[in-house]
N, C-alpha and C positions, 0 to 999 in steps of 0.2 A: 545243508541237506546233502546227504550222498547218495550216488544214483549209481548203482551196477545196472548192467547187463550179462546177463549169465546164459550165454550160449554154448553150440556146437561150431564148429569150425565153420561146417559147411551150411550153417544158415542162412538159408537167403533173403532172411527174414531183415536179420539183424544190420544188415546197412542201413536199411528203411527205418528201422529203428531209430539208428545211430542219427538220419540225415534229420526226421524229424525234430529231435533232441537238439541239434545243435540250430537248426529255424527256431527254435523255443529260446536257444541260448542257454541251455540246460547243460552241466558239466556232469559227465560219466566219462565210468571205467567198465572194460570189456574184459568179462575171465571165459575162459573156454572151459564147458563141462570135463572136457579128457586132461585138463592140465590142473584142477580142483575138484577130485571129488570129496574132497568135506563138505565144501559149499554145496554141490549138489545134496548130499545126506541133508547139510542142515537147512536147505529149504525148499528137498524133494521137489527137485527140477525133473521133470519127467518127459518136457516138452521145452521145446525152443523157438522164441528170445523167453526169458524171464527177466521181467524189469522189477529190480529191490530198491526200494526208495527207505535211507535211515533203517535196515535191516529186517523188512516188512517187505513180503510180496506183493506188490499193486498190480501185478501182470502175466497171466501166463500166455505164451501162445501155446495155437493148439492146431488139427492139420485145417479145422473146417476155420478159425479164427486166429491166422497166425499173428498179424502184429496189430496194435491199436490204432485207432486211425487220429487222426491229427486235434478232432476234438476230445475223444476220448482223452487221449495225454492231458491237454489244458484241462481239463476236469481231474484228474487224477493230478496235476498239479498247483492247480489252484485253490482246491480242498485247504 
């Protein structure tokens, strides 16, 4: 399974993300939307963190629902 996360720099989102992820013992990689916009075109990142799991968006954040919370992920991972 491979797991992006596709942020902004300045996400503050995205550590939370990240710390989650690795309590799950989950392996990702981190591209910043200003240093990849293909990847943003090709999976209209609009908002930040975006989590791609196997090159499918399971995640967007957003301002009122920025990151998933800790069961949401196990559900999204255990599908």
């Amino acid at each position: 399974m491979e797991v992006l996360i596709l942020a902004t720099k300045d996400c503050n989102h995205r550590p939370l993300v990240e710390e989650r992820l690795k309590k799950m013992g989950i392996s990702y990689e981190v591209r910043y939307v200003d240093e990849h916009p293909k990847l943003v075109e090709k999976y209209e990142a609009h908002s930040s963190p975006n989590i791609i799991v196997d090159g499918e968006v399971v995640y967007r954040g957003d301002y009122g629902d920025p990151i998933p919370t800790e069961d949401e992920l196990k559900s999204l991972f255990n599908a």
